[in-house]
C-alpha positions as CSV (number, residue, x, y, z in Angstrom):
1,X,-14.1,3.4,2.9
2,X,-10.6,1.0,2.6
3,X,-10.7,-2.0,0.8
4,X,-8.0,-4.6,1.3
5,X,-5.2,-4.4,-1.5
6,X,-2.5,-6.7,0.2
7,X,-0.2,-7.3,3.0
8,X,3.4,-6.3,3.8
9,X,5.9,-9.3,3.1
10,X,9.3,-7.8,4.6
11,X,10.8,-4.6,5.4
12,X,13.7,-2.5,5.0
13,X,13.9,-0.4,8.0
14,X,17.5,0.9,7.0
15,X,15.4,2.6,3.8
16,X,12.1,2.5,5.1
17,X,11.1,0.5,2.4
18,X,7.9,-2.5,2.8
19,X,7.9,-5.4,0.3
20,X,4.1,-5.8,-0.5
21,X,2.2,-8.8,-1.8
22,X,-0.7,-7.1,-4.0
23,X,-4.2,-9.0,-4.5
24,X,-5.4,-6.0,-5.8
25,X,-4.2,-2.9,-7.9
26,X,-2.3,0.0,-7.1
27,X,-1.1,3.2,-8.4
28,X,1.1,6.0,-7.2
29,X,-1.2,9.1,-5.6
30,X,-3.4,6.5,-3.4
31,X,-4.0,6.9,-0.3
32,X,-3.3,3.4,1.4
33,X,-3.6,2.3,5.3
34,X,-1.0,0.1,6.9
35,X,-2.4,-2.0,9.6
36,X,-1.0,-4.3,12.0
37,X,0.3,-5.5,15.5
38,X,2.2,-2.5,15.3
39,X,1.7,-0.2,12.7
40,X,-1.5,1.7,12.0
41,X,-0.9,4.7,9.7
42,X,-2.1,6.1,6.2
43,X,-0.1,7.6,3.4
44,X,0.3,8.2,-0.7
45,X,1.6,5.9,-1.8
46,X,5.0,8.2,-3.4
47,X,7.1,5.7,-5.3
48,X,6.6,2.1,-6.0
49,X,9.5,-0.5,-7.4
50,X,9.4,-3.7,-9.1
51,X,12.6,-5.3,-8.9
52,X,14.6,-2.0,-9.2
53,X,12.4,-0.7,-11.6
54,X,10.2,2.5,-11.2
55,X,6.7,1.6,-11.6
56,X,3.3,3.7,-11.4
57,X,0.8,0.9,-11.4
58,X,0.7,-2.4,-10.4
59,X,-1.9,-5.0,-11.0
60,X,-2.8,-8.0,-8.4
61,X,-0.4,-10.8,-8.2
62,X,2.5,-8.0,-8.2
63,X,5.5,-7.6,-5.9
64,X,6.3,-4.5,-5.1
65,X,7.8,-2.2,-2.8
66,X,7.4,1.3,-1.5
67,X,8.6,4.0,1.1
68,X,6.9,4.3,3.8
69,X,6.6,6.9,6.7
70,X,6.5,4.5,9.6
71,X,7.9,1.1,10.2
72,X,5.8,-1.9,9.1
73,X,6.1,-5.5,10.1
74,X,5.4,-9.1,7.7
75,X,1.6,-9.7,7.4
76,X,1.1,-6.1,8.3
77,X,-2.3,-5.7,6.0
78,X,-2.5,-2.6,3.4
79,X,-5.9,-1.2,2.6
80,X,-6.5,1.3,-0.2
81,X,-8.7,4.3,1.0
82,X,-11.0,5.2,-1.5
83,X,-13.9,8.0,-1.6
84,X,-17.7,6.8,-1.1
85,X,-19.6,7.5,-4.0
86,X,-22.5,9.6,-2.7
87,X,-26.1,9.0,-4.7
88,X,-27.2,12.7,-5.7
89,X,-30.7,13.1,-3.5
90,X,-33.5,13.7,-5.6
């Protein structure tokens, strides 16, 4: 299952670095899907920066940006991929 986290914003191709707007949280060690025109990959998520600043958790409403292993494009979407939850059968 992915649900939506935010979209990219700009990107650094000489660092392969994406500037993402967040509308939900994020955390170093999740697994997140880049989707666009272009772009349609999933990675961890291995660093994140605030304005030069190492960070390992950001909340919505943040700015942040992180490598990437492909290149990524503005209004690119980013969806975090999380595990279902199965119900135990009874």
């Amino acid at each position: 299952m992915e649900v939506e986290v935010g979209k990219v914003t700009h990107y650094f191709d000489h660092i392969h670095v994406a500037a993402l707007s967040l509308t939900s949280s994020l955390k170093v060690g999740d697994m997140i899907h880049i989707h666009g025109h272009s772009a349609d990959f999933i990675q961890s998520v291995t660093s994140m920066e605030i304005e030069h600043h190492s960070v390992v958790w950001v909340k919505p409403g943040d700015d942040v940006a992180i490598k990437v292993i492909e290149p990524v494009h503005p209004h690119d979407l980013v969806y975090k991929v999380v595990e279902d939850v199965h119900m135990p059968i009874a």
